[in-house]
Backbone as CSV, one residue per row, in Angstrom:
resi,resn,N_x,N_y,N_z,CA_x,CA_y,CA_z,C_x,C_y,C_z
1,UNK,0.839,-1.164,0.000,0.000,0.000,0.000,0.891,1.237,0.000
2,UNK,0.271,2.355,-0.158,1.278,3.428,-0.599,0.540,4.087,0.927
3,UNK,1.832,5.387,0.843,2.454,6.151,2.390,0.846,6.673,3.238
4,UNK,-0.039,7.126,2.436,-1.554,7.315,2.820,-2.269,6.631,2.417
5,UNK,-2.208,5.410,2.575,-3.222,4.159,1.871,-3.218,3.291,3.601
6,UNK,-4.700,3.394,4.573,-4.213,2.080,5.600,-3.536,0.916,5.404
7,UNK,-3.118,0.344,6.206,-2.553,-1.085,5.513,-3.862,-1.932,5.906
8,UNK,-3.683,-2.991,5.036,-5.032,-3.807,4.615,-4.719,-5.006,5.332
9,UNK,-5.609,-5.619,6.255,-5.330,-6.466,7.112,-6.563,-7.829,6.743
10,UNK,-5.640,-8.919,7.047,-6.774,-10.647,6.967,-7.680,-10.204,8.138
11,UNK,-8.694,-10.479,7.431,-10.116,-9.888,8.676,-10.803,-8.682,8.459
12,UNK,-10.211,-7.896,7.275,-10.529,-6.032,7.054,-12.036,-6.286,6.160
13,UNK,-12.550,-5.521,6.233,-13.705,-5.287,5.779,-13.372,-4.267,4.509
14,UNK,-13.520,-4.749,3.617,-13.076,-3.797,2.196,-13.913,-3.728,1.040
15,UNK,-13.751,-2.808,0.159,-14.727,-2.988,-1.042,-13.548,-2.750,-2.455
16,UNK,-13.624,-3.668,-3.299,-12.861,-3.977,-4.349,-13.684,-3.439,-5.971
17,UNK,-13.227,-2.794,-6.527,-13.744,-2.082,-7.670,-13.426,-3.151,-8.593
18,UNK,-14.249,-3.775,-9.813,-14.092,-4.463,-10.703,-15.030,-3.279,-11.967
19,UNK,-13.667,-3.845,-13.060,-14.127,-2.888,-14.327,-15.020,-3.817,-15.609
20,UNK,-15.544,-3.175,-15.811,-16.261,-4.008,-17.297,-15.215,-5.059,-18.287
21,UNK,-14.065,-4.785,-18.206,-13.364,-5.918,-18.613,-13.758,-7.436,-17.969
22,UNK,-13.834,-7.073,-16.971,-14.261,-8.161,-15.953,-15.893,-8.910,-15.463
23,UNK,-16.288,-7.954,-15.783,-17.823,-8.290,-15.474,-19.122,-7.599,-16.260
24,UNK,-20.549,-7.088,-16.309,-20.820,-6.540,-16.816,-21.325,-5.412,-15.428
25,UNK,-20.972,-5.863,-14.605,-21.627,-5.048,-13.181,-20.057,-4.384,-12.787
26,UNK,-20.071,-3.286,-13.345,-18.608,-2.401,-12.807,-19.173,-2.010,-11.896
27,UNK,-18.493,-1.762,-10.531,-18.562,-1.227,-9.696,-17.613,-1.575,-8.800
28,UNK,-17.769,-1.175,-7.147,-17.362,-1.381,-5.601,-18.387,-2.250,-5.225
29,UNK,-17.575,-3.766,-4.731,-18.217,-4.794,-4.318,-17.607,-4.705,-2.829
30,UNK,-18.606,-4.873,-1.709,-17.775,-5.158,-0.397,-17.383,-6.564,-0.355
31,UNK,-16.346,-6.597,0.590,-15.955,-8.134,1.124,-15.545,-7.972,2.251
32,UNK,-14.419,-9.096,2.657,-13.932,-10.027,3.726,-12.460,-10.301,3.468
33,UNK,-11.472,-9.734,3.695,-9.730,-9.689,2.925,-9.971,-11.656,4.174
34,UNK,-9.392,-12.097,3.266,-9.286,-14.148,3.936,-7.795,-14.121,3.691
35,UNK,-7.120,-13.811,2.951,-5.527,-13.831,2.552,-5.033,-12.883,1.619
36,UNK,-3.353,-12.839,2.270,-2.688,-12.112,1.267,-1.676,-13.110,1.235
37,UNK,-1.801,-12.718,-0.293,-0.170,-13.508,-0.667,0.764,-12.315,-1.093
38,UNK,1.733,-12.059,-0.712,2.757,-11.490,-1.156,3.448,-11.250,-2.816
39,UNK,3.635,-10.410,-3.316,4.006,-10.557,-4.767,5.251,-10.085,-4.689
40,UNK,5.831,-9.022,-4.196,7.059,-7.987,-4.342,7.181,-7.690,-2.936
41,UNK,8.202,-6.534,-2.794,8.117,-6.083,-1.457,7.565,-4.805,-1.133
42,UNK,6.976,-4.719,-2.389,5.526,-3.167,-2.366,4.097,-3.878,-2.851
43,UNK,3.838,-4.846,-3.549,2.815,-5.564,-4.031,2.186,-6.796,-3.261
44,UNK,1.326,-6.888,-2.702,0.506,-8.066,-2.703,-0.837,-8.712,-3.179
45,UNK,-1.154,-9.821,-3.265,-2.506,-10.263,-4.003,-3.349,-10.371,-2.706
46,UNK,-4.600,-9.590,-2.360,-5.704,-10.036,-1.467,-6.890,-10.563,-2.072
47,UNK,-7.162,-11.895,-1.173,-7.971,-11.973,-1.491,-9.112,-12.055,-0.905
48,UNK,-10.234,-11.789,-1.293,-11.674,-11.682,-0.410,-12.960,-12.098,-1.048
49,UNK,-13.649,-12.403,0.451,-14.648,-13.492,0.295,-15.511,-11.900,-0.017
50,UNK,-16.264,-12.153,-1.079,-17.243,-10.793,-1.236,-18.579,-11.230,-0.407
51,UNK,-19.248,-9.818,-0.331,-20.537,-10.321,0.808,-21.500,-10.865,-0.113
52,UNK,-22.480,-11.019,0.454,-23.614,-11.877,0.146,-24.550,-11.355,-1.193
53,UNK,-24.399,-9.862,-1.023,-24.931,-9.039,-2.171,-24.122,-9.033,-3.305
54,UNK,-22.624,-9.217,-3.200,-22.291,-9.245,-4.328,-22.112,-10.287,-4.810
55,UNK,-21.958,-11.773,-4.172,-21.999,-13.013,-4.322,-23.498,-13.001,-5.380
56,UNK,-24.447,-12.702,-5.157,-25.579,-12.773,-5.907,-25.568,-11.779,-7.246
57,UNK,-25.300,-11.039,-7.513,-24.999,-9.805,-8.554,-24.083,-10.647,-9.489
58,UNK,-22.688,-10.891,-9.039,-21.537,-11.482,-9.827,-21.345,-12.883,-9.909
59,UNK,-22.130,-13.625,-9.337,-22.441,-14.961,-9.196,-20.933,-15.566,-9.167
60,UNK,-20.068,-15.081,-8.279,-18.492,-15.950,-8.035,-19.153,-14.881,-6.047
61,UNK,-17.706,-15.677,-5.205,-17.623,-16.061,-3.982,-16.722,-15.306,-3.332
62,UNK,-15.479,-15.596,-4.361,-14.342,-14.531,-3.818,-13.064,-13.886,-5.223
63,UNK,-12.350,-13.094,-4.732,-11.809,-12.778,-5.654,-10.407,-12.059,-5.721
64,UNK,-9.195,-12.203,-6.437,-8.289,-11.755,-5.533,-7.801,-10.413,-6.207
65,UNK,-7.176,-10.046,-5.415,-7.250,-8.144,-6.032,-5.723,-7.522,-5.990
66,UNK,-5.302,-7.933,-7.107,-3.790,-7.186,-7.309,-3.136,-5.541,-7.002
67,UNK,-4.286,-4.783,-8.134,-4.011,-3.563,-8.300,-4.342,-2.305,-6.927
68,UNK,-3.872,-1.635,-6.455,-3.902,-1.299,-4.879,-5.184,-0.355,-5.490
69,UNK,-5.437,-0.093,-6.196,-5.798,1.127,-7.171,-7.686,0.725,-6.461
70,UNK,-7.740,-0.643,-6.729,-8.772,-1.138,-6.849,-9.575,-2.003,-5.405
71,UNK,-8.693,-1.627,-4.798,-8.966,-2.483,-3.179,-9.058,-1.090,-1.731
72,UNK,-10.020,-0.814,-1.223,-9.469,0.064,-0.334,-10.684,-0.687,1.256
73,UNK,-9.801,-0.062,2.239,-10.567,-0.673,3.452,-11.400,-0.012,3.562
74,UNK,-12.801,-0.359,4.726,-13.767,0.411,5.085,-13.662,0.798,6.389
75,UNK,-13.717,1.431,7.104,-13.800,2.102,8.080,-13.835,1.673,9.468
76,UNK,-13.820,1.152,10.190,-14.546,0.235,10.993,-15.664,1.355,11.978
């Protein structure tokens, strides 16, 4: 994550932006960060269980989210 970006924690409550390349429902889906895997030593892959609303919309479960661009936490 970059210098004003929280750091994103297993357990964070987040919403992940998917683009029309990807789906026909662009938008901010919330989830559930379940794992990170590490890519670099500035990059990691999270991945998250999306909630129940978007599980039904995008008909997949979870999804993993490379680009930092596209992943941000929610608030608690």
């Amino acid at each position: 994550m970059t210098e004003n970006m929280p750091e994103i924690c297993i357990g964070d409550q987040v919403k992940v932006f998917l683009e029309t390349q990807l789906t026909d429902n662009e938008g901010w889906f919330k989830g559930t960060v379940v794992k990170i895997e590490p890519y670099s030593q500035h990059r990691n892959f999270y991945w998250v269980n999306l909630d129940q609303a978007a599980q039904a919309k995008l008909g997949i479960g979870s999804i993993s989210v490379f680009n930092p661009k596209n992943i941000q936490k929610i608030p608690a």
